[in-house]
C-alpha positions in Angstrom: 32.5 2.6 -5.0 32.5 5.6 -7.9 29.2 5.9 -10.1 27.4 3.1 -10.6 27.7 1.9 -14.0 24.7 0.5 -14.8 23.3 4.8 -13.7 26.1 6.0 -15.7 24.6 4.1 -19.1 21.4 5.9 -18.0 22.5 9.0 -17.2 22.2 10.5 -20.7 18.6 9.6 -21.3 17.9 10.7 -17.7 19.2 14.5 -18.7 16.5 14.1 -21.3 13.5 13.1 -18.9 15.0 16.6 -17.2 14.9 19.0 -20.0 11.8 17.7 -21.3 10.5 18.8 -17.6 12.6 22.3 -18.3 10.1 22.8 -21.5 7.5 22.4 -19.4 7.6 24.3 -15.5 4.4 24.4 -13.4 3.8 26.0 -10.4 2.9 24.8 -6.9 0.1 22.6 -6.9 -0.5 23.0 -10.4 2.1 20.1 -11.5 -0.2 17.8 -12.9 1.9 17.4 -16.6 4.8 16.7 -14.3 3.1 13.9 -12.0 1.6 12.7 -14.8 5.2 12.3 -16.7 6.5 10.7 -13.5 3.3 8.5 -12.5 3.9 7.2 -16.5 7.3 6.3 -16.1 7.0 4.5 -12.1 4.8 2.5 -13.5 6.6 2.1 -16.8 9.0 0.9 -14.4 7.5 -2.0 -12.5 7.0 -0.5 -9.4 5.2 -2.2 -7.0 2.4 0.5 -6.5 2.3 3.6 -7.6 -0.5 6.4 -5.9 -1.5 9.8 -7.4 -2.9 12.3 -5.7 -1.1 12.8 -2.0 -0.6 16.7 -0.9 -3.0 17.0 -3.7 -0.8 16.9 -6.6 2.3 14.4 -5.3 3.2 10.9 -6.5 4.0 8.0 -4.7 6.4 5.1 -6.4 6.7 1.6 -4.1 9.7 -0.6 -5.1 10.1 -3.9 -3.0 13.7 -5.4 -2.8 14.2 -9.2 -4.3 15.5 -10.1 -0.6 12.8 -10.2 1.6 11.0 -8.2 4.0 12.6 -5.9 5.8 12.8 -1.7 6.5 11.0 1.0 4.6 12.5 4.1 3.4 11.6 7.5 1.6 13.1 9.6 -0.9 11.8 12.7 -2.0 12.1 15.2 -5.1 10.6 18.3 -5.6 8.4 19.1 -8.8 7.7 22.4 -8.9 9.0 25.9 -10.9 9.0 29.6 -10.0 7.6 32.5 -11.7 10.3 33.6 -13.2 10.8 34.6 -17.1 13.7 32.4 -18.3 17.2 34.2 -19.5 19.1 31.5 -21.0 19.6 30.2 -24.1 19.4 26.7 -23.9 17.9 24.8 -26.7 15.3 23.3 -23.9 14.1 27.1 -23.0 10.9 26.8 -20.8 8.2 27.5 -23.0 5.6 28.6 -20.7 6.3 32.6 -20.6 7.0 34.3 -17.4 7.9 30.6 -15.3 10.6 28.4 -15.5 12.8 25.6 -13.3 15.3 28.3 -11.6 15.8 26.3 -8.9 16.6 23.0 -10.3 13.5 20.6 -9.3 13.5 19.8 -12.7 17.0 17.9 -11.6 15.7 16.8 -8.6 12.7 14.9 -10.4 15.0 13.1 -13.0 17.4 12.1 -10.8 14.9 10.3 -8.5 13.2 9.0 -11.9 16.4 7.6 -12.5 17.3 5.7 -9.4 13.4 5.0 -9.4 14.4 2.6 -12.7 17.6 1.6 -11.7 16.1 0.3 -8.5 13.2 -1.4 -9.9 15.4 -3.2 -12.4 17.8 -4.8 -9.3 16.2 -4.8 -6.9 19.5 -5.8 -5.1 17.8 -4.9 -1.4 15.8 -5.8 1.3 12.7 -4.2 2.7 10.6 -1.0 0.3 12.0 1.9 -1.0 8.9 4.6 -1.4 10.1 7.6 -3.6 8.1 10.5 -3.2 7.7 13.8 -5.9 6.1 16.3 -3.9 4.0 19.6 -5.4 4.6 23.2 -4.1 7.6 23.2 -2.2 8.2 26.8 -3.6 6.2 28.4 -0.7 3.3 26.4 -1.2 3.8 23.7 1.8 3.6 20.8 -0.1 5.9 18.9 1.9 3.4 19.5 4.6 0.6 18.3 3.0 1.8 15.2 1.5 2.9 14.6 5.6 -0.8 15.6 6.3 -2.4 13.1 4.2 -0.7 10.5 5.2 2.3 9.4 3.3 4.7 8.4 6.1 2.0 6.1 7.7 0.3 4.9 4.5 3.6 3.4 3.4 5.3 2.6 6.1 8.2 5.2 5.5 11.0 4.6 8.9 13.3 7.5 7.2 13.3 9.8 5.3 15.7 11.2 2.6 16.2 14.5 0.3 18.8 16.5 -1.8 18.9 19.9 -3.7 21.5 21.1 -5.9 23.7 24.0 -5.4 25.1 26.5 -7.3 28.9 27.4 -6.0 29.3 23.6 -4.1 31.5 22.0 -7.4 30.5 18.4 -9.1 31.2 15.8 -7.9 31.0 17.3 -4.4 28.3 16.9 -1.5 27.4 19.0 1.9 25.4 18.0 4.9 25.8 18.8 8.6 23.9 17.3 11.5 21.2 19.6 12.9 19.9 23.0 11.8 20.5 22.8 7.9 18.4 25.1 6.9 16.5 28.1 8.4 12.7 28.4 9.7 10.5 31.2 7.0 7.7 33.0 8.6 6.6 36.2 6.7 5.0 39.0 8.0 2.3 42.2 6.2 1.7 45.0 8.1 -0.7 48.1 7.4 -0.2 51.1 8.9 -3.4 53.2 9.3 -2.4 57.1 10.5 -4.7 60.4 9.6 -3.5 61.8 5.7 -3.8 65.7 4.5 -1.8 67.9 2.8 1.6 67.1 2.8 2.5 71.3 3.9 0.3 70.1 6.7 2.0 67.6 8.8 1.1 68.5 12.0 -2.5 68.2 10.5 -1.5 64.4 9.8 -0.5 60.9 11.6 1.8 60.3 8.9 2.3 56.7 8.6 5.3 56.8 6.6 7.0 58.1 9.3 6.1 55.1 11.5 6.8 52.7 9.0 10.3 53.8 8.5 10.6 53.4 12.6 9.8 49.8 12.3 11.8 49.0 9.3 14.6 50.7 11.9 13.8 49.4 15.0 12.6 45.7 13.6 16.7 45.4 13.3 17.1 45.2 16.5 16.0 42.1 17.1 19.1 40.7 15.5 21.6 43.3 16.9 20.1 43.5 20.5 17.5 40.5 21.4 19.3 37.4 20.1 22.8 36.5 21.1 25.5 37.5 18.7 26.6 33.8 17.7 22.7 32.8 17.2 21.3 33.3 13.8 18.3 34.8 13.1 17.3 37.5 10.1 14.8 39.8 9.4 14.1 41.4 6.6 11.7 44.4 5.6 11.4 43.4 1.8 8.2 45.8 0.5 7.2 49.5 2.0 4.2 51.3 0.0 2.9 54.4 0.5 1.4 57.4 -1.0 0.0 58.5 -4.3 1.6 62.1 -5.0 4.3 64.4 -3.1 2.1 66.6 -1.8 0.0 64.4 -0.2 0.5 62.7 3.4 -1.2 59.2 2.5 -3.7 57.7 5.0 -1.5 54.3 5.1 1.5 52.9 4.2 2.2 48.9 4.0 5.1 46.7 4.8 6.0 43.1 3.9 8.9 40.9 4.8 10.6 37.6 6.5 11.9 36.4 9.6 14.6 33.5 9.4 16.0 32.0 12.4 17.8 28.4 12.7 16.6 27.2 16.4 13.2 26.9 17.4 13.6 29.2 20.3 15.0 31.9 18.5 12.4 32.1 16.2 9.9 32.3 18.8 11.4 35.4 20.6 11.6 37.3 16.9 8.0 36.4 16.3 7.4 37.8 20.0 9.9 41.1 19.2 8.0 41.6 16.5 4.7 42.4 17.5 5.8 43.8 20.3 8.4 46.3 18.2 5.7 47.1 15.6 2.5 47.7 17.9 4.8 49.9 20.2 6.0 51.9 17.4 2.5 52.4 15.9 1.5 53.9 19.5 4.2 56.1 19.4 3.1 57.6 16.2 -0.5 57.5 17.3 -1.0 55.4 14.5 -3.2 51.9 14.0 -1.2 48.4 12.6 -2.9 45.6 11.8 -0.6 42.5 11.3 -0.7 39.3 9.2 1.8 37.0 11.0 2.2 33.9 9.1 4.4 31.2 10.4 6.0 29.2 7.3 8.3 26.4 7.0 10.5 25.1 10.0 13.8 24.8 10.7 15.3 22.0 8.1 17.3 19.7 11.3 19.0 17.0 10.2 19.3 13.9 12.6 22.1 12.6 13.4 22.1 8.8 13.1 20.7 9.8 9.6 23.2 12.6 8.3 26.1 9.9 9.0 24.2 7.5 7.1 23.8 9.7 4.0 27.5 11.1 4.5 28.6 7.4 4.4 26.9 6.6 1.1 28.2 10.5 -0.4 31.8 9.2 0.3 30.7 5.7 -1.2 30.2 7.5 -4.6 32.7 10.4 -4.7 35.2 9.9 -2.3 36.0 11.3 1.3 37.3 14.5 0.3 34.6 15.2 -2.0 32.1 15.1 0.7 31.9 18.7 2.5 30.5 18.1 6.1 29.6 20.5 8.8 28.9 23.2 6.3 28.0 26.8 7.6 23.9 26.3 7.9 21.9 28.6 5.1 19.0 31.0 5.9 17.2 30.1 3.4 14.4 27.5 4.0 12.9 24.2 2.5 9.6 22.6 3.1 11.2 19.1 3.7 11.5 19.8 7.1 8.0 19.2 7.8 9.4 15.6 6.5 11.7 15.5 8.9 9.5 16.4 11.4 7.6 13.1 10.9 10.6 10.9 10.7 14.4 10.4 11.4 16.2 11.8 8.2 18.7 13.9 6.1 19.0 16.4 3.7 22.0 16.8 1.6 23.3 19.0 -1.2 25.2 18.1 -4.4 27.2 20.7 -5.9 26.1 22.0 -9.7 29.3 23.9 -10.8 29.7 27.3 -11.3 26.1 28.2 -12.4 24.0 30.9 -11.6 22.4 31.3 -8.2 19.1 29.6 -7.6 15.9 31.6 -8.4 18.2 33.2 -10.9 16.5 34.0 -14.4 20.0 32.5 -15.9 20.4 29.5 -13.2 20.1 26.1 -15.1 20.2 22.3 -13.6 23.5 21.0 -14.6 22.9 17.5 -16.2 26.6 16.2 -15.4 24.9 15.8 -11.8 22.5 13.3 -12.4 25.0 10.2 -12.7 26.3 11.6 -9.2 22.8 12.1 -7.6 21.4 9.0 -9.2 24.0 6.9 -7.4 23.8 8.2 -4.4 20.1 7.8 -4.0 20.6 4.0 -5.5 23.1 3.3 -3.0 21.3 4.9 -0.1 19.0 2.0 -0.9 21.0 -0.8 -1.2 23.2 0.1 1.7 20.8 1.1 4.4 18.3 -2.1 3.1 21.1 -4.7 2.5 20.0 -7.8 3.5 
């Protein structure tokens, strides 16, 4: 079936639940306008239960179908913006300076609002749907503490569901693929401690430039000459400070970056490559490094059973050939795998046109999405909870 019509009558007042959210971006944690907007509405909505304060800041939404007992399942938006200063010039403009939705949670939040209302009003399933707007997903983990507290055993959640827009994929369109989705994130910090002086002085010095540019070097070859050449896996030196003057040979120099890999074995040899690259270099300079190694979000896998349920209900709304699956896997990450982690699920994308790139200062949510995502989150429902 196309868009369902009852979501395509709500679609326009939906686009305004998501611009009144663009006015109005918070960061991580700090949502609480948003999940008070949302806890307003689920409950302006009949839900069954609705429960504040999971991963700190997330809302929980129950909706029980008219026909009986029967499975539970979860769908989950996103809430949060970026610290970004907004470019565009839509009449909507965030008016919070220096942050705004760039990546389109603003979307994700409405949509899920909107199937939120469409769902309690039918109620044309069996068994609980428990929609779930989690805080901080913009590097923040809040899928992982919304998991942490308890949300998967509190309400009974046996799958679990989530989409993102993106940029480039056209409407109307979807992409999933079964497995590795989306990359692991683990970011690194590393100061390198040497002996400064005078900069006519080297031999005087430990220069720790000069080691630092060795690891930004030699940290490449754990792509080009530790992992096999059809695994994936990047790293990427992102920050190098040092020094104060040209004359002077600074006593330290500091490096920041990422390390992206799509299996879990890979990114467990980079991690390992890593130390091992950047302590060997820093002895070869007779220099010091201390490293912060912090392990971020996992690898986004998609389960099977569960990405040919959501493909399924994709084609439902837009048609087989609108539905792109076994899509090239991206290196970026997404904090919903922890979610997936905790349960059988799948993560899908639906295409937002020719707009600017995510965590662009120009990128905006296109609203002619919502009717699209809206039914496909409705018919997830009623499809995998029919009766």
């Amino acid at each position: 079936m196309p868009v369902v019509n009852r979501i395509a009558e709500l679609a326009d007042e939906v686009a305004l639940w998501r611009q009144d959210l663009h006015r109005h971006p918070e960061l991580l944690f700090d949502v609480h306008r948003t999940a008070s907007v949302v806890e307003q509405k689920l409950k302006e909505f009949g839900c069954d239960e609705v429960v504040t304060g999971l991963g700190r800041t997330g809302v929980v939404g129950v909706i029980k179908g008219r026909k009986g007992a029967g499975r539970t399942i979860g769908l989950r938006a996103d809430m949060d913006a970026l610290p970004i200063a907004e470019a565009t010039s839509v009449s909507y403009k965030s008016e919070t300076p220096g942050k705004m939705h760039a990546c389109g949670h603003d979307g994700h939040t409405a949509m899920l609002l909107g199937a939120a209302r469409y769902l309690a009003e039918t109620r044309n399933f069996a068994g609980s749907a428990v929609v779930i707007f989690q805080p901080a997903e913009e590097g923040g983990g809040g899928g992982r503490e919304m998991v942490a507290d308890g949300v998967m055993e509190r309400f009974g959640v046996e799958q679990v569901y989530g989409m993102h827009n993106m940029p480039g994929i056209p409407l109307g369109v979807f992409a999933i693929r079964p497995g590795a989705f989306l990359a692991s994130a683990d970011r690194f910090e590393v100061e390198i401690t040497g002996h400064g002086g005078h900069a006519a002085q080297p031999h005087d010095c430990v220069d720790p430039i000069v080691a630092g540019a060795q690891m930004v070097n030699a940290l490449q070859t754990i792509a080009s000459r530790n992992v096999g050449p059809v695994d994936s896996v990047v790293v990427s030196v992102t920050q190098f400070h040092a020094g104060t003057a040209n004359n002077i040979i600074p006593q330290t120099a500091h490096l920041t970056g990422t390390i992206r890999a799509l299996r879990n074995e890979t990114r467990a040899l980079a991690k390992q490559r890593f130390h091992e690259i950047v302590k060997g270099v820093a002895a070869l300079n007779t220099c010091k490094a201390k490293i912060d190694f912090e392990d971020g979000y996992p690898v986004t896998i998609n389960h099977p059973a569960e990405t040919e349920i959501a493909t399924r209900v994709a084609r439902e709304i837009v048609g087989v050939e609108r539905v792109m699956t076994n899509v090239p896997p991206v290196m970026g990450a997404e904090d919903f795998s922890y979610m997936l982690e905790a349960r059988p699920g799948a993560f899908i994308c639906i295409g937002n046109g020719p707009t600017a790139g995510l965590h662009h200062p120009e990128y905006d949510f296109c609203d002619k999405a919502i009717p699209f995502g809206m039914s496909y989150w409705a018919r997830l429902v009623e499809t995998e909870l029919a009766a």
